[in-house]
Residue, then its C-alpha position, 0 to 999 in steps of 0.5 A: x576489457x578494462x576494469x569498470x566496463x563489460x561489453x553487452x551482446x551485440x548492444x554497446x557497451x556499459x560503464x559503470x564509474x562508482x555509483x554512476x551509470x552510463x548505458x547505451x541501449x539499457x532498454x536492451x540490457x538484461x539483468x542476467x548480462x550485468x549480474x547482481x553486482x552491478x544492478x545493486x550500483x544501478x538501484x543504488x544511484x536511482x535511489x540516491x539521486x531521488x532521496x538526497x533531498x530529504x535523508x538526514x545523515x543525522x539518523x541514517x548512518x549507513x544505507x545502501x550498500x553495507x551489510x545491514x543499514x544503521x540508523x538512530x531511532x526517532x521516536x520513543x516507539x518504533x514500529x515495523x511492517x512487511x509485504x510482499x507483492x507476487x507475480x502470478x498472485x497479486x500482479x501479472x505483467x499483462x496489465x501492469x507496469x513496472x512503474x505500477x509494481x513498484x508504487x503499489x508494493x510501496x503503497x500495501x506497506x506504508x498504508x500498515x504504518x498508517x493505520x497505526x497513526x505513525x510515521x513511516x521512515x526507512x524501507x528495505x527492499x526485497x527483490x527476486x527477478x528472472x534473468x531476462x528481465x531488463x535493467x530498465x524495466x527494474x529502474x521504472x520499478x523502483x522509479x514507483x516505489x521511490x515517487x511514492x516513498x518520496x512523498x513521506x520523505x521515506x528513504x529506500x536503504x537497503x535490501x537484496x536482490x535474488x534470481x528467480x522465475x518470478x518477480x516479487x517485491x517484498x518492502x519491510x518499512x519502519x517507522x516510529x511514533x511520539x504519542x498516540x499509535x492506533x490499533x485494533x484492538x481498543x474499539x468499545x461500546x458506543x463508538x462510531x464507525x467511520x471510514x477515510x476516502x471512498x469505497x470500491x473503486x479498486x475491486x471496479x477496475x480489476x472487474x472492469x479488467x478482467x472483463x475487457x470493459x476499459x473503455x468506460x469514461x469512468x475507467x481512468x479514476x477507477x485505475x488509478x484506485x487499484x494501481x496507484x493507491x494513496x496510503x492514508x499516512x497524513x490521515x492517520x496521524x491526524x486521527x491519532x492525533x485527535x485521540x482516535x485509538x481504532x483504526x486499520x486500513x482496508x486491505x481486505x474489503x470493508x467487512x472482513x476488516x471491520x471484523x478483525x477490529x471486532x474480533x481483537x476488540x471483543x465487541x460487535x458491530x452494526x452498519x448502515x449500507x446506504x452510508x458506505x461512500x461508494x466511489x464515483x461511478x460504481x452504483x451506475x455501472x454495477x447497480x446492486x453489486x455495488x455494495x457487495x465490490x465496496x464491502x468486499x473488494x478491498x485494496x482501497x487502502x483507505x482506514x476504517x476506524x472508531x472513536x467514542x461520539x465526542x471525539x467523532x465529532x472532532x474529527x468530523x468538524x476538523x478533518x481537511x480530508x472526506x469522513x463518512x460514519x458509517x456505523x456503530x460499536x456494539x456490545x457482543x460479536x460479529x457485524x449485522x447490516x442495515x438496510x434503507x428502511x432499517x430492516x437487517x439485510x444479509x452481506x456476503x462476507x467475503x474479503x481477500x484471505x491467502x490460502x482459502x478458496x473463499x478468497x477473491 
């Protein structure tokens, strides 16, 4: 067979010219019948037709397809984050997309450099997939994770793709910062406590999930929560910006993040339950447990962050986006609960955490 071509069992036959693909049947062709090489020519023309708009060969020096990719810094201060999405752990193939695998592993990633108040700019990708997986289905992957990315103008250059019996994708992302970078670590008596967003809506859709309820007429607003999140990068340089120095996305749930800020910060915390904005739809159909899936449900990927009154005020009065404060900045340790007439109440404090029984 001439150079450039290989033949696929029984589905006609691929070519691929430098970076163009052309595929008869690529719904049938599996990663194991074009090997590696040729999967990283096929990611790499996705990748270059969706980001040619906006990549700026001024900063991006070399991108895909060398052994590391180069580029100039943009900012005074750069930053780095990475995540990983597992099969088994965090997904399972049941009930999510491609599409949806590639948007979230995005979303967990650029939320990080939101919460820091920054702007993410560059991702590298890293892939581990089953021979039998088919070629399209890793394109509708990173269909997802570039129709996120390009919303940020954050170009995917590079990465490496390995065999595996599991999917994962890991996305380290970079960015950089030119003032202000949020962090957990600068909460201070007499803050107040405000959340971005509304609470719960993802940890509704996994329990809507997992008990076949998907017909509710609320479900859809509740999918979209948990398998396409919007991390909140507009909001969190508009919060630093304005001054605010706290902030963390809510990765975990409500409390167990508000309790990293305490802890790192060294102060405590209280906040009023009947503040907490609770998605649409979540008290009607989970009533009392409503509170428990928007303190401890996690994956919202909204912030929570803290800011001295004056410059609360600000935020509140110059926000285009939903602010709700929720509490208050304390002197001494950990986080108590008010109820609606005052009245201490307990919370279970349980979020996500790896390698503990406790975990969702």
């Amino acid at each position: 067979m001439a150079p450039g071509f290989f033949k696929t069992q029984g589905r006609g036959v691929r070519r691929i010219v430098g970076l163009k693909c052309e595929c008869y049947n690529l719904g049938l062709v599996k990663v194991s019948e074009i090997g590696e090489f040729a999967l990283i020519d096929y990611l790499s023309e996705i990748t270059d037709r969706a980001q040619r708009s906006y990549i700026s060969n001024d900063t991006l020096l070399i991108g895909i397809g060398d052994d590391a990719a180069c580029w100039r810094g943009e900012g005074p201060v750069e930053l780095a984050s990475v995540d990983s999405l597992i099969e088994g752990v965090h997904f399972t193939t049941d009930n999510w997309s491609w599409h949806d695998v590639g948007w979230k592993a995005m979303a967990i990633s650029l939320s990080d450099i939101a919460a820091m108040g920054s702007w993410p700019r560059y991702c590298l990708v890293g892939l581990t997939l089953p021979g039998e997986a088919e070629v399209d289905s890793v394109g509708a992957l990173y269909k997802g994770m570039l129709d996120l990315a390009g919303l940020y103008h954050v170009a995917i250059v590079g990465g490496n793709t390995s065999s595996a019996p599991i999917i994962t994708v890991t996305t380290s992302i970079f960015g950089f910062s030119k003032g202000n970078i949020m962090c957990r670590s600068s909460a201070r008596p007499g803050d107040k406590i405000a959340v971005t967003g509304t609470l719960g809506g993802a940890a509704t859709c996994l329990r809507l999930l997992k008990a076949g309820a998907t017909l509710l007429p609320e479900f859809n607003a509740f999918k979209e929560a948990f398998f396409h999140p919007q991390p909140r990068v507009s909001e969190g340089q508009f919060l630093a910006d304005l001054g605010v120095k706290t902030a963390i996305d809510i990765s975990d749930g409500l409390a167990s993040d508000l309790n990293h800020i305490c802890k790192d910060s060294g102060v405590a915390a209280r906040v009023a339950v009947d503040s907490i904005p609770l998605a649409p739809g979540l008290k009607e159909i989970f009533g009392e447990e409503a509170l428990d899936l928007a303190l401890g449900g996690g994956e919202d990927y909204e912030l929570i962050f803290t800011a001295p009154p004056e410059t609360m005020s600000k935020v509140l009065k110059e926000a285009s986006f939903k602010v709700t404060v929720v509490g208050d900045i304390l002197p001494g340790q950990g986080i108590s609960f008010l109820g609606s007439e005052g009245k201490m109440i307990n919370v279970r404090m349980v979020g996500w955490e790896h390698f503990s029984s406790a975990a969702k």
